[in-house]
C-alpha positions in Angstrom: -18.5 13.0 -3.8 -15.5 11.1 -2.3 -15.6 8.4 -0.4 -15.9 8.4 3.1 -12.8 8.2 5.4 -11.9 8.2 9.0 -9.7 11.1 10.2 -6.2 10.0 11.1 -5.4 8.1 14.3 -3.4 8.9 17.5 -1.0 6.5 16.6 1.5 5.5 19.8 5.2 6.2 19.8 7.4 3.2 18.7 10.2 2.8 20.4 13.8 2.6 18.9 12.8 5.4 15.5 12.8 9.1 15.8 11.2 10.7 12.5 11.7 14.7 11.5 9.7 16.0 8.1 10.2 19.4 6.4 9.1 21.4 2.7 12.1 21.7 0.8 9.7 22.8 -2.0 9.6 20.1 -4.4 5.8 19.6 -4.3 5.0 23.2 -5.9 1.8 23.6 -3.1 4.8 24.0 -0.5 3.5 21.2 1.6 5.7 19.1 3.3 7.5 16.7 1.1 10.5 15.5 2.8 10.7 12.5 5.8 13.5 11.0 7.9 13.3 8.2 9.8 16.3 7.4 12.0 16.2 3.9 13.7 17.9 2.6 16.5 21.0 0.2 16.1 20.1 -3.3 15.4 17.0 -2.5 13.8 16.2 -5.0 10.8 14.2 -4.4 7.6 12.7 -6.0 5.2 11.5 -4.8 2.0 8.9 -5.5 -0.9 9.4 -3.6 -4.3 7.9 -2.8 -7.6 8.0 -5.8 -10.4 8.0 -3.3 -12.8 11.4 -3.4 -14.9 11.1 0.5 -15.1 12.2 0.8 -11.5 13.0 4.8 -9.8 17.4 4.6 -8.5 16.3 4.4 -4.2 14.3 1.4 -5.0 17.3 0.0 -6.7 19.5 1.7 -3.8 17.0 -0.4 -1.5 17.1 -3.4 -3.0 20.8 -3.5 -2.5 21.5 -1.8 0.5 19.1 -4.7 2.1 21.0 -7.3 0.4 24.1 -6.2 1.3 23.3 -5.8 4.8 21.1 -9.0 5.6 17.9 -7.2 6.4 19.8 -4.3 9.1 18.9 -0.2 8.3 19.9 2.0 10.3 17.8 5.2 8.2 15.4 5.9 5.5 15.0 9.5 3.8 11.3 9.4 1.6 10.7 12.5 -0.7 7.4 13.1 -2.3 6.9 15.6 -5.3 9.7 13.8 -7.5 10.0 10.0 -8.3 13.7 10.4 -9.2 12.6 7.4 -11.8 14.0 6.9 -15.6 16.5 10.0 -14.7 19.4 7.8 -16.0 22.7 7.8 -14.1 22.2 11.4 -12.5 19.0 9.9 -10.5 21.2 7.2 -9.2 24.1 9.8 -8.4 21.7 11.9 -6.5 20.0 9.5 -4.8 24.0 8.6 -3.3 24.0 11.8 -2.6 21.3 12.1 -0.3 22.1 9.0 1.5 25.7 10.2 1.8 24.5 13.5 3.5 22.3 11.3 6.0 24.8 9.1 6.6 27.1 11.5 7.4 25.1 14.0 10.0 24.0 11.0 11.2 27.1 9.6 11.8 26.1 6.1 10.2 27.9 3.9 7.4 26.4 5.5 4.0 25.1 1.5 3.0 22.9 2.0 6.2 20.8 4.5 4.6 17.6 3.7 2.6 15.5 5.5 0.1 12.1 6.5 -1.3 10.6 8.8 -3.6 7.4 9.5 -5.5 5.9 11.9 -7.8 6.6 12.8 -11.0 8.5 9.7 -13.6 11.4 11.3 -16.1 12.0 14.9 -13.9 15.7 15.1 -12.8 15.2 15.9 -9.1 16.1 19.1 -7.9 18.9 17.9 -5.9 19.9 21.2 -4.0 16.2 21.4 -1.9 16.3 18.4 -0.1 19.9 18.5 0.5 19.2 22.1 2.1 16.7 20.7 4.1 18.5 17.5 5.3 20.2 19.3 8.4 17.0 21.1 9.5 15.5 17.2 9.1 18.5 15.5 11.6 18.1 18.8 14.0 14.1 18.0 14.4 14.4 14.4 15.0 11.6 13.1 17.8 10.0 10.2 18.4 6.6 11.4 17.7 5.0 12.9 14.0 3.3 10.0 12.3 0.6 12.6 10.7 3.4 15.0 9.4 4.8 11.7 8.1 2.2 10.3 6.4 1.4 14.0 5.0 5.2 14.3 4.1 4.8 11.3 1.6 1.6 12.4 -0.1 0.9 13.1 -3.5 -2.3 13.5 -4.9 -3.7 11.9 -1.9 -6.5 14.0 -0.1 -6.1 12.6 3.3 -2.7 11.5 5.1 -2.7 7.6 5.6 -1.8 5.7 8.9 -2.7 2.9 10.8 -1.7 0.9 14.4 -2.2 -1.5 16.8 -1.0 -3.0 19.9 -0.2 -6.2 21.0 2.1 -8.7 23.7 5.1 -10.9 23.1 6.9 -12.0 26.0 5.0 -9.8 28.6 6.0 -7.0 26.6 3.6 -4.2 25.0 4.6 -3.6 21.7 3.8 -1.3 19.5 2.9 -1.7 15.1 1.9 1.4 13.5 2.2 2.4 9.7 2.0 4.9 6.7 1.6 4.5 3.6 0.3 6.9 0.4 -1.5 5.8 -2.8 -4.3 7.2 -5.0 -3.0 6.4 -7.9 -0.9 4.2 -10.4 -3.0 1.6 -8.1 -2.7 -1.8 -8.8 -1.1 -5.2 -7.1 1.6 -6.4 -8.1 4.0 -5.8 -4.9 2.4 -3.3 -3.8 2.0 -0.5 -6.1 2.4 2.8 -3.2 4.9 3.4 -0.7 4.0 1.6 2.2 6.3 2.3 5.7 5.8 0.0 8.5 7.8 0.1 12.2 7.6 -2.1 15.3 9.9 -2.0 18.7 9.5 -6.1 18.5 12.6 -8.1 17.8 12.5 -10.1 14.9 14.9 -11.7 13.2 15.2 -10.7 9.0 14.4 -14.1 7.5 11.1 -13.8 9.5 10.7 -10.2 8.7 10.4 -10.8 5.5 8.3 -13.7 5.5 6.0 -11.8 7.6 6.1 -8.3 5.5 5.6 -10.8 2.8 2.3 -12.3 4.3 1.0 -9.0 5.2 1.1 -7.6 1.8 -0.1 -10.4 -0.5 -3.1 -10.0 1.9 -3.5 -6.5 2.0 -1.8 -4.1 -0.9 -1.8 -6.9 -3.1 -5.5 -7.2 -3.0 -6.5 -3.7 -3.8 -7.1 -2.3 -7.6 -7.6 1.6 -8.7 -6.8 1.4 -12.1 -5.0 -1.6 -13.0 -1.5 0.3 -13.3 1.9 -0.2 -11.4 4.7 2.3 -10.5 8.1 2.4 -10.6 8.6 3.3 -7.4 6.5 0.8 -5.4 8.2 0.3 -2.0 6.6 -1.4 1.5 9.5 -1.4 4.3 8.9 -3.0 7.8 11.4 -2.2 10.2 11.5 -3.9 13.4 13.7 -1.9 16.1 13.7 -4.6 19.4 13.4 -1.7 21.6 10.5 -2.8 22.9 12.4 -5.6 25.1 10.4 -8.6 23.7 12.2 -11.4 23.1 13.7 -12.1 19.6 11.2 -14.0 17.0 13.1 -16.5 14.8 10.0 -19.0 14.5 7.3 -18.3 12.0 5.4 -20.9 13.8 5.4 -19.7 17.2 2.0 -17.7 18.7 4.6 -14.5 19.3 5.1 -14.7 15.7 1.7 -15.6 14.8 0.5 -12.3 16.6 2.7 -10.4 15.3 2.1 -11.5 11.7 -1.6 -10.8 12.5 -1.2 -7.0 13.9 1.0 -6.2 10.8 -1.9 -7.7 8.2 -4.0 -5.6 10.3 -2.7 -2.5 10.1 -1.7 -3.2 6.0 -5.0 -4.1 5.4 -6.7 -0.5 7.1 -3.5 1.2 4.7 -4.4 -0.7 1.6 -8.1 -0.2 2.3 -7.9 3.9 2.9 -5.9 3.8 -0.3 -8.7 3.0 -2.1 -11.2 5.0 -0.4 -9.0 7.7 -1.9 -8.8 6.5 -5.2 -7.9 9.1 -7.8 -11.6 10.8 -8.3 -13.0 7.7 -6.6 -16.5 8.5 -5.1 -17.6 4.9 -4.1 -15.9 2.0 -2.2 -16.2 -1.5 -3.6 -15.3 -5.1 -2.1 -15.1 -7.9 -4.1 -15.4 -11.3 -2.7 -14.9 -14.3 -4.2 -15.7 -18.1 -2.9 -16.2 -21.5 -3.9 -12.5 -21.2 -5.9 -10.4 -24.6 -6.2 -7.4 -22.5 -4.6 -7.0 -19.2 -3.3 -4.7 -18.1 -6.4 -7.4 -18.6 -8.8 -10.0 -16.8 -6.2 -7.8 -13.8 -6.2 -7.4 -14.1 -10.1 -11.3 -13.8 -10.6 -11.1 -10.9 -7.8 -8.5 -9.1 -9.5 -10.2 -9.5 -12.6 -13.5 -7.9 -11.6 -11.9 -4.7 -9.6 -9.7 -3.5 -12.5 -12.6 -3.2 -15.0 -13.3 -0.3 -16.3 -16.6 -1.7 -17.6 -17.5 -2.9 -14.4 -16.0 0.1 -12.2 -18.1 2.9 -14.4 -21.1 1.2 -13.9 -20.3 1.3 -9.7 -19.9 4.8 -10.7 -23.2 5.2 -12.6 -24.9 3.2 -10.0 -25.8 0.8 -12.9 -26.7 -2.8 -11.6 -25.2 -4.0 -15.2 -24.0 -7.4 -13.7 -23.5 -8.7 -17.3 -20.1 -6.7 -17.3 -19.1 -8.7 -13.7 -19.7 -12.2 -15.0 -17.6 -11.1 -18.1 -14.8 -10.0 -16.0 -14.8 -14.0 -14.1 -15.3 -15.2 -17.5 -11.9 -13.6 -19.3 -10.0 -14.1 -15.7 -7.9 -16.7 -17.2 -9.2 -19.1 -14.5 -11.2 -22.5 -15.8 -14.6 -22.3 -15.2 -17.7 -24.4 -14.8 -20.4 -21.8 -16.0 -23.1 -23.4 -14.8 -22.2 -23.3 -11.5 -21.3 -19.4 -11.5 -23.5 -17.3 -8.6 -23.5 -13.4 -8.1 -24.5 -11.1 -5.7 -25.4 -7.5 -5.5 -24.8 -7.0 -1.8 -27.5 -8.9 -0.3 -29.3 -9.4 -3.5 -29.0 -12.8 -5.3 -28.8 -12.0 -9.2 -27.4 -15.2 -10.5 -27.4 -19.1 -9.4 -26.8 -21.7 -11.7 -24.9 -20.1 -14.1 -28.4 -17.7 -14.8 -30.3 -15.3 -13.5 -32.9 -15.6 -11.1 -36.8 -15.2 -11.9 -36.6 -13.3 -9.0 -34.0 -11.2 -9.1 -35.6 -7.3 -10.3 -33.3 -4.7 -12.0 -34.4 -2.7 -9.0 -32.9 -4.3 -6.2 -30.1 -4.2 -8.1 -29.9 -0.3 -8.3 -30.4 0.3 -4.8 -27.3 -1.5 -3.5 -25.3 0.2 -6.6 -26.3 3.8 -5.3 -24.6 2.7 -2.3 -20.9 4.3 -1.3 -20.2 1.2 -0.4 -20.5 -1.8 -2.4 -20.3 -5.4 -2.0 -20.2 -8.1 -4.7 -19.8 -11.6 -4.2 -19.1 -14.1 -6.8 -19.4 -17.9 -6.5 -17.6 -20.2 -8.8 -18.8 -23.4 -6.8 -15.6 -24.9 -7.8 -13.8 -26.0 -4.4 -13.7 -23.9 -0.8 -11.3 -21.5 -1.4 -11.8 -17.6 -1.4 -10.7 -14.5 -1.5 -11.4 -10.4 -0.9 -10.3 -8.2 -2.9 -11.2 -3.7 -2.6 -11.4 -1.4 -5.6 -13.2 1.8 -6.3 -15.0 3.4 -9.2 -13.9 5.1 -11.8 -15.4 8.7 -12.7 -14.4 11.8 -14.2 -12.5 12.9 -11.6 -9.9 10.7 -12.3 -9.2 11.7 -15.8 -8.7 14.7 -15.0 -6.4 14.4 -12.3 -3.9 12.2 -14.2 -4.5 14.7 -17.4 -3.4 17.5 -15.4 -1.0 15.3 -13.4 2.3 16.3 -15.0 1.9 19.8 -15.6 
């Protein structure tokens, strides 16, 4: 049984990009596997990436490209079916390549081209099928697509992944919409799935980033499948001005504020579908956590508890074994003061006072774990602080998919 998901959304156009996808046949199923993204002069970018010290060559491309530029972009070619990661210098001369073929039927400077892959780590890409397919890609351009787009970059996703909203700055509508893909190699530390996010505000890079920054510590930061990171972790916001709005500079201001808001929104509904389609996952779980002295340590605790495996079978086995949650706070790495410690089974209180409660029955317990969604709250009645994090369980299904994954 998999968790439940809404189908994908009628997303709006965004002025100022133009997006084209195609097969070139790297994924073997012959599903599409190839995005472009052209974006309108002026457009800035900014970029989160993995932490991993393993990193795939266009995250390295990325990381410089942005650098070198100060946050401007002026395309981004994503390829699913091939991480082009641990390929040595080949996977960094092919991913030149590509964005030397881009830049040139695009008629751009090659250092305005940005990359993205995922798929498999250590396979020399292919180079020849996405290079075929780049002129169909630049011949297709339109400003409309996001479900080909989000399908484009899927893996061993079951269900295409976008989100949007609409908002006004300056008397002008603008538009936020994103994709992203992630089932597994889940866990945050960046972001740990490729993440693509475009607006037709105005907004200057320094705040870009800040806000891209914001939006992810809140949002693929806080979700857990299976406590492991990629090389190839990449979350790009691009922000086009086409919308007419005036230019954001100030974090402070309410334009900014809104803005900052819509893009957590819209992060938050990516981060949380990626964990609905968790490798094999068949139940959705959020994990809150109050009464931290500081939100870092609240997150800590969170993080702790969602990347489990003791705690995320037993979601799967509908097993109200909250003995496994309480040792997951307690080996957090966050200073405790057991005796205050308090748990919660969705609406059931199980522990107060550091014990549990005479009237607490085993019961109860089972009948919020046979949920498909589940809630658990912790108190560590320390301070005010607090923090959500979303995980899944962990079942069969996901060993087999990653035992099967390479081959």
């Amino acid at each position: 049984m998999a968790v439940t998901h809404s189908p994908f959304p009628d997303l709006p156009l965004v002025q100022g990009f133009r997006l084209a996808t195609a097969a070139c046949g790297l994924k073997q199923s012959g599903a599409l596997d190839l995005l472009l993204v052209e974006m309108a002069a002026e457009t800035t970018v900014a970029g989160l990436f993995t932490r991993n010290q393993v990193v795939a060559a266009p995250v390295t491309l990325c990381r410089q490209r942005l650098a070198q530029n100060q946050g401007m972009a002026r395309a981004l070619l994503v390829n699913a079916g091939n991480a082009n990661a641990v390929n040595g210098e080949r996977g960094m001369q092919d991913a030149l390549a590509l964005s030397q073929q881009v830049a040139s039927l695009l008629q751009l400077p090659e250092e305005a081209v940005l990359l993205a892959s995922t798929g498999v780590i250590g396979v020399p890409l292919p180079l020849h099928k996405p290079q075929q397919a780049i002129p169909e890609l630049v011949e297709n351009l339109r400003a409309s697509g996001w479900q080909s787009a989000a399908q484009a970059i899927m893996t061993t996703d079951t269900f295409a992944k976008g989100a949007g909203r609409t908002l006004t700055l300056g008397g002008k509508e603008v538009q936020v919409v994103g994709i992203s893909k992630g089932a597994g190699m889940i866990h945050p530390d960046m972001a740990t799935m490729l993440a693509f996010l475009f607006t037709d505000a105005a907004v200057a890079p320094e705040l870009l980033q800040r806000i891209v920054q914001q939006a992810v510590e809140e949002s693929f930061n806080s979700i857990s499948v299976d406590g492991d990171t990629s090389t190839n972790d990449t979350v790009l916001l691009c922000a086009s001005g086409a919308s007419g709005a005036p230019l954001l500079r100030d974090a402070s201001a309410p334009e900014a504020l809104r803005l900052l808001a819509a893009v957590t929104e819209v992060c938050q509904e990516l981060a949380q579908a990626i964990v609905r389609d968790g490798e094999g996952a068949s139940k959705f779980i959020q994990i809150q956590v109050e009464g931290a002295r500081n939100r870092q340590e609240a997150k800590q605790v969170a993080l702790s508890i969602a990347k489990s495996p003791l705690v995320k079978t037993a979601c799967a086995g509908s097993d109200p074994n909250w003995g496994r949650i309480l040792a997951a706070v307690g080996y957090a790495g966050v200073p405790l003061a057991v005796e205050r410690l308090s748990l919660w089974l969705g609406e059931v209180a199980v522990v107060a006072d550091g014990g549990r409660l005479a009237s607490y029955r085993e019961q109860q317990g089972k009948e919020v774990m046979q949920r498909e969604e589940i809630v658990i709250r912790v108190g560590l009645g320390l301070g005010e602080a607090s923090h959500t994090v979303w995980s899944c369980d962990l079942t069969h299904g996901y060993i087999t998919i990653n035992a099967e994954y390479h081959t």
